[in-house]
N, CA, C and O atoms as a MOPAC input file, in Angstrom:
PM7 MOZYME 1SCF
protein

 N      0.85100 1    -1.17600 1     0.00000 1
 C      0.00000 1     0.00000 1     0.00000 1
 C      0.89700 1     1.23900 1     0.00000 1
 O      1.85600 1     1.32600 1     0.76800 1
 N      0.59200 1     2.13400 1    -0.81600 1
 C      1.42500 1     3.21500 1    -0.54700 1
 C      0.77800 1     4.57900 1    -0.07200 1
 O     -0.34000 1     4.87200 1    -0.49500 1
 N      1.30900 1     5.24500 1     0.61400 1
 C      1.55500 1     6.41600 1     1.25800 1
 C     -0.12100 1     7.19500 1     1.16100 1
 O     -0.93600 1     7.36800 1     2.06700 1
 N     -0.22300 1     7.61200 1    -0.55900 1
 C     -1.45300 1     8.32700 1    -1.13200 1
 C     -2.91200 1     7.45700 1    -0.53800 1
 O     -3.99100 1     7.81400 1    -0.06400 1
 N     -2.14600 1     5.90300 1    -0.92000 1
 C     -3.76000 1     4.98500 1    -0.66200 1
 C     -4.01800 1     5.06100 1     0.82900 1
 O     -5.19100 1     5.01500 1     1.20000 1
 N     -2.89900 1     5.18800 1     1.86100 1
 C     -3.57200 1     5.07300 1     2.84400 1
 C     -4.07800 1     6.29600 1     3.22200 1
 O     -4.93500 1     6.15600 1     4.09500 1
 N     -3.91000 1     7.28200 1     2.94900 1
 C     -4.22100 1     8.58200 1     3.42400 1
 C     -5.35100 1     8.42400 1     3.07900 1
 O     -6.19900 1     8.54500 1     3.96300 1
 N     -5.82400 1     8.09000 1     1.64600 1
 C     -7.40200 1     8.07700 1     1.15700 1
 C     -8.03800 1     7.11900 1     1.94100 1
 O     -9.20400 1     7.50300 1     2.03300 1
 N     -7.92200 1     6.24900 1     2.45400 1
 C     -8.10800 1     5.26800 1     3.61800 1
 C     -8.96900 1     6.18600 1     4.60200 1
 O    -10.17500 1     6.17300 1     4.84900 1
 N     -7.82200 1     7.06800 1     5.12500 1
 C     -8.16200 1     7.32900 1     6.46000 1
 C     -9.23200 1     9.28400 1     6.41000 1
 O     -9.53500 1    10.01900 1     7.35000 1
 N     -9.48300 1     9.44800 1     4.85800 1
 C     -9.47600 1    10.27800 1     4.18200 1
 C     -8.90300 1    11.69400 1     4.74700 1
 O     -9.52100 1    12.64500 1     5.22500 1
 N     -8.00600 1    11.57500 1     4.60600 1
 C     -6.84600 1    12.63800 1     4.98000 1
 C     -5.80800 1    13.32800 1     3.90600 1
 O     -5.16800 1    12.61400 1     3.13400 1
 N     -5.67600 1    14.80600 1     3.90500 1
 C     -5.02300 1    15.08700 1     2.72200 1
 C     -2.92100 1    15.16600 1     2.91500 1
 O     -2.23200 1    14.95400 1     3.91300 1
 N     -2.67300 1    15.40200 1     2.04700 1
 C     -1.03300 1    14.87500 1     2.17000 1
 C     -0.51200 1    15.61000 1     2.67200 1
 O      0.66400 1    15.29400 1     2.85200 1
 N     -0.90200 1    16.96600 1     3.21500 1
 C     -0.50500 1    17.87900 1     4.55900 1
 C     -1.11600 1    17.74600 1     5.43100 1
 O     -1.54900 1    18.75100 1     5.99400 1
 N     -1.37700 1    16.63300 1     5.85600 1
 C     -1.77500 1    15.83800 1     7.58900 1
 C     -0.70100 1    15.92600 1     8.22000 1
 O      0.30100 1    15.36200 1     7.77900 1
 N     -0.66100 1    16.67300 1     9.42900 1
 C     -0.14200 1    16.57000 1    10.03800 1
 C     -0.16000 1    15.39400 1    11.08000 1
 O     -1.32800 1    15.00600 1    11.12000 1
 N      0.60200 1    14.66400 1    11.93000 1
 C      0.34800 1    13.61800 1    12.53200 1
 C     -0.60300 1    13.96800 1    13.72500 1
 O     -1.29800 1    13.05900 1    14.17800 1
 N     -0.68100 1    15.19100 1    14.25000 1
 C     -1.91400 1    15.20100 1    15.04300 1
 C     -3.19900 1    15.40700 1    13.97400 1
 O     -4.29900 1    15.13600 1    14.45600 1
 N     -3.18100 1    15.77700 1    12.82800 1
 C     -4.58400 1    15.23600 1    12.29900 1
 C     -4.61800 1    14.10900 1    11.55600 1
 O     -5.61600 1    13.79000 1    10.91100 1
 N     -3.36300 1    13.31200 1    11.59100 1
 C     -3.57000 1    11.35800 1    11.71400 1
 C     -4.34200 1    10.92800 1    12.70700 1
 O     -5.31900 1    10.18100 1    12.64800 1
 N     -3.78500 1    11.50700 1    13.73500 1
 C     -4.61400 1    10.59700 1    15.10500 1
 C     -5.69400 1    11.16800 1    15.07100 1
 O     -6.70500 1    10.54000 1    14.75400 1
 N     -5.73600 1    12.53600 1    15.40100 1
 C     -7.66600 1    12.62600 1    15.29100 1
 C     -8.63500 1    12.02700 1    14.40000 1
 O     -9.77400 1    11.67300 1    14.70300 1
 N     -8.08800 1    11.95000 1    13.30700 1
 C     -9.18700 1    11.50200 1    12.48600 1
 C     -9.15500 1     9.93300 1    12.63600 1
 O    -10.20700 1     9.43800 1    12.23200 1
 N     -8.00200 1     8.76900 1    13.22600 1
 C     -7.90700 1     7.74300 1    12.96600 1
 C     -8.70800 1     7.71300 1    14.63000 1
 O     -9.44300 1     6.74500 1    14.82600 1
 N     -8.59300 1     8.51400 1    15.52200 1
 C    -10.00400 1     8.21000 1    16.59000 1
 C    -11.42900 1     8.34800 1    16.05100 1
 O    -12.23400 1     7.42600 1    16.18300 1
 N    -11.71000 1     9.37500 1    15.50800 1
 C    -12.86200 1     9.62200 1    14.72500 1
 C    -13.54600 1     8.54400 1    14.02000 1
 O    -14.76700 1     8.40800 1    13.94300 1
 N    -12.45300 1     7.61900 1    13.39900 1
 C    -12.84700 1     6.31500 1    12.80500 1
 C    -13.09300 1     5.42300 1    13.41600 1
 O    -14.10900 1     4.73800 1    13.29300 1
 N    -11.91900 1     5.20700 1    14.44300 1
 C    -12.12700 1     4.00500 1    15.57700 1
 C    -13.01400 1     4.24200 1    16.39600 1
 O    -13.33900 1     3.26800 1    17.07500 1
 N    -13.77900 1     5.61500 1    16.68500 1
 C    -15.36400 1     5.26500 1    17.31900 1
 C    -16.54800 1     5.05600 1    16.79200 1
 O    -17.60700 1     4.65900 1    17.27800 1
 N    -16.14600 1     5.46500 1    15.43800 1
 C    -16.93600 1     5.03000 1    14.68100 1
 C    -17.24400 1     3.57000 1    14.11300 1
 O    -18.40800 1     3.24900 1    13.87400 1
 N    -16.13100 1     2.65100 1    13.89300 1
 C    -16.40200 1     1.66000 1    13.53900 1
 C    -15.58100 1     0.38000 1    14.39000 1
 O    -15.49300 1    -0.66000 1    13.73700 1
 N    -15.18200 1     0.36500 1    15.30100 1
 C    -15.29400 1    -0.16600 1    16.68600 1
 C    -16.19300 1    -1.37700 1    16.41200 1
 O    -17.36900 1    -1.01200 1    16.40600 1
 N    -16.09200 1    -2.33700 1    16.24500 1
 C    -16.55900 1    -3.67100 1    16.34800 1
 C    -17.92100 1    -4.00300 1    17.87700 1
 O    -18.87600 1    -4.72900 1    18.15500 1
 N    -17.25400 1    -3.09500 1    18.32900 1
 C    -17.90700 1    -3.03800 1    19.83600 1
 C    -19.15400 1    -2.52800 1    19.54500 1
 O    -20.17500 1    -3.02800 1    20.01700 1
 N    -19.16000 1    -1.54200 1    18.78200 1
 C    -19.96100 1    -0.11100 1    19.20600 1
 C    -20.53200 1     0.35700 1    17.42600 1
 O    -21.39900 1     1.14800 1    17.05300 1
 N    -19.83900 1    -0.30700 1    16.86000 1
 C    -20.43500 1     0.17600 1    15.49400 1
 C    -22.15000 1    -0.44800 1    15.20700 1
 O    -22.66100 1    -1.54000 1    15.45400 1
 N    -22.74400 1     0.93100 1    14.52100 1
 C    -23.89500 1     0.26000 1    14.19900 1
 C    -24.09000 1    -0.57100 1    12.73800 1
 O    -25.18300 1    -1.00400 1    12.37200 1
 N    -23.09700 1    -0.68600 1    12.13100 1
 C    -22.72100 1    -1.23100 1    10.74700 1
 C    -22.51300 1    -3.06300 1    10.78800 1
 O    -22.05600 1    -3.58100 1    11.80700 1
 N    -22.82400 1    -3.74100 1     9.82100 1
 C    -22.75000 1    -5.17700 1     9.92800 1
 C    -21.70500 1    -5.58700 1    10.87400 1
 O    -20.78800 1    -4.79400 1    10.65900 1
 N    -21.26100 1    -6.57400 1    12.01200 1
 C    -20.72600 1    -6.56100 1    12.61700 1
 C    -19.08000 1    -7.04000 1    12.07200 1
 O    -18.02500 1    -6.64800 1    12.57000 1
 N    -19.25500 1    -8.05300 1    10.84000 1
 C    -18.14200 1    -8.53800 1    10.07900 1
 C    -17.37500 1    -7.13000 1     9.41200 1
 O    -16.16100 1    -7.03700 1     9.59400 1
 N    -17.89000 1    -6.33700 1     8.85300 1
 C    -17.74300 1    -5.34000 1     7.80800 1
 C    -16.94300 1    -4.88000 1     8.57500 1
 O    -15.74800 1    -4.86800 1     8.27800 1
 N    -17.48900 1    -4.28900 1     9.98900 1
 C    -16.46600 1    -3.73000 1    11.15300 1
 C    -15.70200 1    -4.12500 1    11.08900 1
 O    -14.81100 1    -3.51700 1    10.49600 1
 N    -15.45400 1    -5.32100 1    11.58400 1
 C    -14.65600 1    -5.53700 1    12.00700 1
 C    -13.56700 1    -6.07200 1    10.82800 1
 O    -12.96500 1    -7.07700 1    11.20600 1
 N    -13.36900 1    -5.82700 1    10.11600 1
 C    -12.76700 1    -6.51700 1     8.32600 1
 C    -12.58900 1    -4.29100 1     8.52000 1
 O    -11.48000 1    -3.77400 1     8.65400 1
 N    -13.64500 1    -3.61200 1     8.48700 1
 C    -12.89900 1    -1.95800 1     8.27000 1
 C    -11.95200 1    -1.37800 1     9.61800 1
 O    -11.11600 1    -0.47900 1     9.52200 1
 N    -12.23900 1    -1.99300 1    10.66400 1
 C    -11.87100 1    -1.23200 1    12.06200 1
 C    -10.36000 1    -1.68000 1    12.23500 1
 O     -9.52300 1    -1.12800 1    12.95000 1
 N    -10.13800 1    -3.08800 1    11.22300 1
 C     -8.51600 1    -3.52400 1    11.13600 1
 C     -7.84200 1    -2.91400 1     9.94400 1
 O     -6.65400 1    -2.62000 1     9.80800 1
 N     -8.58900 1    -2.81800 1     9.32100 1
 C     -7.73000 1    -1.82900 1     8.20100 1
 C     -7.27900 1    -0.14700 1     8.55500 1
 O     -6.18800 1     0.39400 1     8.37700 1
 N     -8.17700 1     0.25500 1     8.95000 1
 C     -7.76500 1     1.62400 1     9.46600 1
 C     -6.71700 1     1.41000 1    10.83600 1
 O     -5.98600 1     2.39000 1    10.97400 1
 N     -6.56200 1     0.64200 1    11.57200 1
 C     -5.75000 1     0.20200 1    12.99100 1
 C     -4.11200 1     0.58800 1    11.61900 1
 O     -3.24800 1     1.46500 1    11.63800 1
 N     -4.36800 1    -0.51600 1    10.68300 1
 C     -3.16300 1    -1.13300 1     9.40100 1
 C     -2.49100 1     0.37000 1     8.81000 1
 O     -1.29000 1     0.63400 1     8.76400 1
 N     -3.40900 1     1.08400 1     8.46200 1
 C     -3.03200 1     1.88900 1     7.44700 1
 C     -2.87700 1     3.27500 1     8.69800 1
 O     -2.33300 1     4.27800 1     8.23600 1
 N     -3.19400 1     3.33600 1     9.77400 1
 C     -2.79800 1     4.39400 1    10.62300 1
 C     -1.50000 1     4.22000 1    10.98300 1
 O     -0.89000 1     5.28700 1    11.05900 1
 N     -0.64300 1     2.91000 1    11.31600 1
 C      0.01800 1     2.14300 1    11.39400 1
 C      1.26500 1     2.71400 1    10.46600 1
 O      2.22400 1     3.35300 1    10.89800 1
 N      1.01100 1     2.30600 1     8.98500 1
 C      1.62100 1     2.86900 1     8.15200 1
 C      1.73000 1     4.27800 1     8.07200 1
 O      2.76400 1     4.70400 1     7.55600 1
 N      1.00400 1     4.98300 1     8.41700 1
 C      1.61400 1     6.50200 1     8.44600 1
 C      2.02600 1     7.10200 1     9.09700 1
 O      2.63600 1     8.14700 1     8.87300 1
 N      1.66900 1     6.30100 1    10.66700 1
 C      2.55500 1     7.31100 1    11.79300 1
 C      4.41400 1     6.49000 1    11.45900 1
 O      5.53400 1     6.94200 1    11.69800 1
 N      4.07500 1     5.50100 1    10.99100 1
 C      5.49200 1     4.80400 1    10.82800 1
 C      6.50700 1     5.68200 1     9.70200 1
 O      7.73400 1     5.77000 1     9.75300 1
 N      5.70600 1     6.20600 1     8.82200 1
 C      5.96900 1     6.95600 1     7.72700 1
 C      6.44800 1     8.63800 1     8.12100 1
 O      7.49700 1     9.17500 1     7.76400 1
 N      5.93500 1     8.92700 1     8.51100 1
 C      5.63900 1    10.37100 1     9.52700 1
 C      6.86700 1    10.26600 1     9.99800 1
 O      7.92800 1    10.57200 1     9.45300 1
 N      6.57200 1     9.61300 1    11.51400 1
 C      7.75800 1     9.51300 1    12.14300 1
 C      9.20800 1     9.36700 1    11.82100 1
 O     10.10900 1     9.79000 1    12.54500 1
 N      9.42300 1     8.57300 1    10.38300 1
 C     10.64600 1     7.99100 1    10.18400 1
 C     11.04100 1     9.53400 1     9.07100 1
 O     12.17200 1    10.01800 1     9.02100 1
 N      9.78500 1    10.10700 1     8.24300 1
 C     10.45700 1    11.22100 1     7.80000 1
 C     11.06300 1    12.26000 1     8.66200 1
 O     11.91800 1    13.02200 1     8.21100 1
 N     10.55100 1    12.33300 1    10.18600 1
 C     10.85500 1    13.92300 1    10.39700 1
 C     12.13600 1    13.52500 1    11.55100 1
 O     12.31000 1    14.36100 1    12.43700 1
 N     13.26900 1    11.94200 1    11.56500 1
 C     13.55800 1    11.38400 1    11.81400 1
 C     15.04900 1    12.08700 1    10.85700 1
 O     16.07000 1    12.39200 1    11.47300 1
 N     14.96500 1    12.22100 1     9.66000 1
 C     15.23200 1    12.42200 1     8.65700 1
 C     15.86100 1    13.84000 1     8.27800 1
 O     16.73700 1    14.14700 1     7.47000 1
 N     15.26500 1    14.41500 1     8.96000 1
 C     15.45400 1    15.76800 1     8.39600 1
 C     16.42200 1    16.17200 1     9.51800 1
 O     16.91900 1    17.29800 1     9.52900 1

């Protein structure tokens, strides 16, 4: 997966800053929370691991750029 796809993932634009990674990747995770989602319970839980995946990938991404500089 690269960089662009996960951002569209988490629909976030490519000047996200990593505090508006995490907000919006909470925003999602209360939203679709396996626990607590009102959405098919499989779907959740098949979307609530992908966004965990691809938040994953960008704070890893984030972090390792400003690592960098």
């Amino acid at each position: 997966m690269t960089i662009p796809e996960a951002a569209e993932v988490l629909a976030i634009t490519g000047r996200a800053s990593l505090n508006g990674i995490h907000a919006r990747f909470h925003e999602l995770v209360k939203e679709w929370h396996p626990d607590v989602s009102q959405h098919d319970p499989d779907q959740s839980h098949v979307t609530f691991i992908r966004i965990k995946e691809v938040y994953d990938i960008l704070v890893e991404f984030m972090t390792f750029s400003w690592n960098m500089v």
